[in-house]
C-alpha positions in Angstrom: -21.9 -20.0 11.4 -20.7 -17.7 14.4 -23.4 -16.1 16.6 -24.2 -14.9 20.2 -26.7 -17.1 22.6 -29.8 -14.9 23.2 -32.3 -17.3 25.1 -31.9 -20.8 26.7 -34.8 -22.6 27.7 -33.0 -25.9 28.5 -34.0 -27.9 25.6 -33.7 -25.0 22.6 -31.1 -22.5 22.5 -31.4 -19.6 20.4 -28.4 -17.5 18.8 -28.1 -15.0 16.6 -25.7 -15.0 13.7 -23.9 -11.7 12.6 -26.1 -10.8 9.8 -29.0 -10.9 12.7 -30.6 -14.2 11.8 -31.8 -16.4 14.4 -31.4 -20.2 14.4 -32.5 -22.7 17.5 -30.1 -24.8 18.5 -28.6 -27.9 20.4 -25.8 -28.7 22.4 -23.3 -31.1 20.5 -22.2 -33.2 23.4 -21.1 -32.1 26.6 -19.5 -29.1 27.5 -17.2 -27.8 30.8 -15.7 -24.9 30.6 -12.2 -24.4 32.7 -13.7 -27.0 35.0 -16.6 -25.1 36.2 -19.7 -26.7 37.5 -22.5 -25.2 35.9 -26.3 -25.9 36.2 -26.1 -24.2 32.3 -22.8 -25.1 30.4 -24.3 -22.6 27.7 -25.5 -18.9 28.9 -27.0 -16.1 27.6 -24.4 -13.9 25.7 -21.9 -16.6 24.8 -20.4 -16.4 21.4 -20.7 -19.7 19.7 -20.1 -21.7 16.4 -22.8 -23.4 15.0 -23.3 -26.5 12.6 -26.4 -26.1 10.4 -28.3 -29.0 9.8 -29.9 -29.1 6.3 -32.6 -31.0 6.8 -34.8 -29.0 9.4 -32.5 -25.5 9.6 -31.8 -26.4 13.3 -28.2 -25.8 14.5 -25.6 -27.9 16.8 -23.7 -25.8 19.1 -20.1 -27.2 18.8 -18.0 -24.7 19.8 -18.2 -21.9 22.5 -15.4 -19.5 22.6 -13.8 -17.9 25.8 -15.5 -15.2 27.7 -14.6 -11.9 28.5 -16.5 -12.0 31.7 -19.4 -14.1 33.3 -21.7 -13.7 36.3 -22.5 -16.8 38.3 -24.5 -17.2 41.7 -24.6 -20.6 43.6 -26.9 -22.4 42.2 -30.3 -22.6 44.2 -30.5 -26.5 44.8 -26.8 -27.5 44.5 -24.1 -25.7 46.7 -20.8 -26.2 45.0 -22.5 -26.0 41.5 -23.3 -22.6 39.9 -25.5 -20.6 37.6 -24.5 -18.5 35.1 -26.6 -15.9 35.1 -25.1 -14.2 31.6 -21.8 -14.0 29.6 -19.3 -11.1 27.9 -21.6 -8.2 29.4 -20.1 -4.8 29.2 -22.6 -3.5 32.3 -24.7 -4.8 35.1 -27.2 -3.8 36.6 -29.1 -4.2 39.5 -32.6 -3.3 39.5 -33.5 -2.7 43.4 -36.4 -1.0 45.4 -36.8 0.0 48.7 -40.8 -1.1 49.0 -43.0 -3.5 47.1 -40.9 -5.7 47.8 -38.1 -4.2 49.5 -34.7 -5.0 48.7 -32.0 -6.1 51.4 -28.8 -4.0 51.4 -27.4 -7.6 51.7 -28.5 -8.6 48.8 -27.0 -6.0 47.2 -23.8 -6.0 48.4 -23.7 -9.7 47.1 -24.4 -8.8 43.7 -21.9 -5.8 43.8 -18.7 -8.1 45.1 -20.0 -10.8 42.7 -19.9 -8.2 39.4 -16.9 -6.7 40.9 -14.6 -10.4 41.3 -15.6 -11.3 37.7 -14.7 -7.7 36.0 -17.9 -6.3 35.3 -18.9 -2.6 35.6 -21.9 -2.4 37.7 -24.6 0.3 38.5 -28.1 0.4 41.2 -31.1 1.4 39.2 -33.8 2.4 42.3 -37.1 1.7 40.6 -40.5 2.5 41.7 -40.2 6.2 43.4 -43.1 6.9 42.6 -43.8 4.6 45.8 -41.7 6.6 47.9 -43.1 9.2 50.8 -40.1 11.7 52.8 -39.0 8.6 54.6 -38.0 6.4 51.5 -36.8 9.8 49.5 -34.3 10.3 52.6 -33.7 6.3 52.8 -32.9 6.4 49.1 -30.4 9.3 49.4 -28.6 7.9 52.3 -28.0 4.7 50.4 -27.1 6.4 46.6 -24.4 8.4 48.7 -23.1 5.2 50.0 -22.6 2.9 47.1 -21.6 6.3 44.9 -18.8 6.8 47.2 -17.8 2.8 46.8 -17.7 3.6 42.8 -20.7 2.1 41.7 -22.6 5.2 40.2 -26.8 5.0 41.1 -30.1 5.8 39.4 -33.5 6.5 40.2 -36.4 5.5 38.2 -39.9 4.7 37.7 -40.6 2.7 34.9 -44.8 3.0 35.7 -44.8 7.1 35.3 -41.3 6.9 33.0 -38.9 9.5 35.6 -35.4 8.9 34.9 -35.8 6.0 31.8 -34.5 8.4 29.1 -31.5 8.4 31.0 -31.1 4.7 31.5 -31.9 4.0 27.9 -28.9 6.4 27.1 -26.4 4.5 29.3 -27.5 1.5 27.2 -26.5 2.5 23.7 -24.2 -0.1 22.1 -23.5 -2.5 24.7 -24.3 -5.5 26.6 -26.4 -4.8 29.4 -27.3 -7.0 32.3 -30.5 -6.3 34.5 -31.3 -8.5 37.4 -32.7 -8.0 40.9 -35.9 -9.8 42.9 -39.0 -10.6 41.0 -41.4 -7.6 41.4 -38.7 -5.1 41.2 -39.7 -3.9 37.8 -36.6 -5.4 35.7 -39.4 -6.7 32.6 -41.3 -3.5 32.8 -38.1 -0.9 32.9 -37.7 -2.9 29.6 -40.9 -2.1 28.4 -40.8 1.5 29.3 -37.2 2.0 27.2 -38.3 0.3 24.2 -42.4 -0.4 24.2 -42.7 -2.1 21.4 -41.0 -5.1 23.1 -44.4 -5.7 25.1 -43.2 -8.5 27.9 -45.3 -9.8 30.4 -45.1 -8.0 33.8 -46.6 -9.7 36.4 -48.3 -8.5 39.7 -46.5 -8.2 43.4 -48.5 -10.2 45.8 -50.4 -8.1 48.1 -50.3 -10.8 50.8 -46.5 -11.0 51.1 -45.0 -7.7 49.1 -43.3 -10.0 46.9 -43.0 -10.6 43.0 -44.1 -13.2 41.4 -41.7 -14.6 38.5 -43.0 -13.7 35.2 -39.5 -13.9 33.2 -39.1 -18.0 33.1 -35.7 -17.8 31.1 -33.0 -15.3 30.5 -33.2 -13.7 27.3 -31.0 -10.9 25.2 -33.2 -8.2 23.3 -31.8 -5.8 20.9 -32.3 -2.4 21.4 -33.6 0.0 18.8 -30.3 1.9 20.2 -28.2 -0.8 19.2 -27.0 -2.0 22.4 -28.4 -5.2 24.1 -30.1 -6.1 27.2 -31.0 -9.3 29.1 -33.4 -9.7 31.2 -33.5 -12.7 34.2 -35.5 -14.1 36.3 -36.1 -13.0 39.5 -33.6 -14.0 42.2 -34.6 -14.8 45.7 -31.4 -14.9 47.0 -27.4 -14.3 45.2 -25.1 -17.1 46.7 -21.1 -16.4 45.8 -19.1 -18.9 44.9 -15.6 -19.4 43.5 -14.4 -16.5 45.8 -11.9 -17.5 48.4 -11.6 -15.4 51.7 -8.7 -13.3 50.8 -10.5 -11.7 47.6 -13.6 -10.9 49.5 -11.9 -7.3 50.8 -11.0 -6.3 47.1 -14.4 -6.6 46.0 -15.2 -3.6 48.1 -13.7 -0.7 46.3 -13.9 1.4 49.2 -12.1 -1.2 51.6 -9.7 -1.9 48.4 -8.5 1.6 48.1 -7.7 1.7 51.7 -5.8 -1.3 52.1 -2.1 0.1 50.8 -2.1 2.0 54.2 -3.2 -0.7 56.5 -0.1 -1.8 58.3 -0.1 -5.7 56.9 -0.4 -6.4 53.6 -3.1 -9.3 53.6 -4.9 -7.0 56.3 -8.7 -8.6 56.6 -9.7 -5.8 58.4 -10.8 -7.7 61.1 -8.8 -8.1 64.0 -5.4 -6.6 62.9 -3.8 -3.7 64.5 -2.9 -0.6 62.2 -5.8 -1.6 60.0 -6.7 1.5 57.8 -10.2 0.1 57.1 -11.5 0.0 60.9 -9.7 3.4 60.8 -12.4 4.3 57.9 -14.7 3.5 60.3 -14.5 6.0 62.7 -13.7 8.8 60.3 -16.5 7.9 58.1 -15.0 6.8 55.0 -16.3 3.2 55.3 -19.7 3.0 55.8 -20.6 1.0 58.7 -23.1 -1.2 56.8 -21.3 -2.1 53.9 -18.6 -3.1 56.7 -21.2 -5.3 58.3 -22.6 -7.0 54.7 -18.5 -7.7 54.3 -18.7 -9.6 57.3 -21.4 -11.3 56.7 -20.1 -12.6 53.4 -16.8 -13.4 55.2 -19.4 -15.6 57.6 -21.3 -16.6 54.7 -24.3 -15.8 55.7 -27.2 -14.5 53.5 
């Protein structure tokens, strides 16, 4: 039997065959794939084979076939070992908000280059306007012009009062859709406002600290009435890159990317090099001075 991984809890792994079955499932042995330290060999989206076994109906995973594309961050606990946050996604997104809680324009630069290195389409969903007074409406703008002009097209939502969810629901119709972001940002509850009947658990943000607190333990893919698919994550404190060596940080900045045929060296970092068409950008505006200072910071690796 040939299916797709929709959930992992660790012990049980669900997948769904193409007739839309479900079957829980086991790892058969160990698997590494293309040498890649992974804190979950097996991740949500993976198309697998599957033995059946007769006597209980459970499944052994035995075979997992290559990906079209994966998203990783370093793994929370372990610095050279990763987590693979989902598999052969045809759009990620990131669900961000500029209050309760607020989320860093580092953060989402980090999610941008990581979706970017691995070949996957990505988008910013603002959620929670309804939160926002003239200060965060003119915060929001200022930051939807930036990341629209680096290619990565922006939304803004509010999954309580439902502004803007028609639209995201649209851009979801038959494909594989990723939604991550913080915990509290409203990933489980955007779910819940484009397809109800799903009903997940949203949880409360902490009025102490502004922050979420995780309601979504495991990954999981949910079918859409639309026919696409979504999966929602956990929340994510903080997105570690890995497997990205120096040199590939600058072309995971489209903006920075499109500029670097007119820099005067070809393996320009846009650092310290003369003729550099990027610090150029600079000055006239075409590179926004943040995203130039997240790039360093990722150079520095520093969250």
């Amino acid at each position: 039997m040939k299916g797709v991984v929709t959930k992992s809890t660790g012990s049980w792994i669900t997948v769904r065959a193409e007739d839309g079955t479900r079957t829980e499932c086991r790892l058969k042995g160990q698997f590494r794939i293309r040498g890649l330290r992974s804190t979950n060999p097996v991740a949500i989206g993976d198309r697998v084979e599957v033995e059946l076994q007769p006597k209980d109906g459970t499944g052994l995973i035995k075979k997992i076939f290559e990906r079209d594309n994966y998203i990783v961050r370093k793994s929370i606990n372990l610095s050279r070992v990763t987590q693979i946050l989902a598999a052969n996604l045809d759009h990620a997104f990131l669900i961000a908000t500029l209050a309760r809680p607020r989320t860093s324009t580092g953060f989402i630069d980090r999610f941008l280059v990581t979706a970017t290195g691995y070949y996957i389409p990505a988008s910013l969903i603002f959620n929670k306007i309804d939160l926002y007074d003239e200060t965060l409406t003119a915060y929001e703008q200022e930051l939807k012009e930036i990341y629209e002009a680096a290619g990565y097209p922006c939304h803004s939502v509010s999954a309580l009062r439902g502004d803007g969810v028609d639209r995201i629901s649209d851009l979801l119709k038959g494909k594989t859709s990723l939604f991550s972001g913080h915990s509290g940002a409203g990933k489980t509850a955007l779910i819940n406002a484009i397809q109800p009947d799903f009903n997940l658990r949203v949880g409360k943000i902490s009025e102490v600290h502004l922050k979420g607190r995780h309601t979504t333990t495991f990954a999981e893919m949910f079918e859409l009435t639309n026919g696409g698919f979504i999966i929602d994550t956990p929340g994510i404190k903080e997105f570690g890159l890995i497997d990205f060596e120096q040199h590939e940080i600058p072309r995971c900045f489209p903006e920075m990317d499109r500029l670097l045929p007119f820099c005067k060296y070809k393996n320009c970092t846009h650092i310290h090099e003369p003729g550099c068409a990027v610090k150029d950008g600079l000055l006239t505006g075409k590179v926004s001075r943040m995203r130039y200072n997240s790039y360093l910071s990722i150079l520095n690796d520093k969250p």
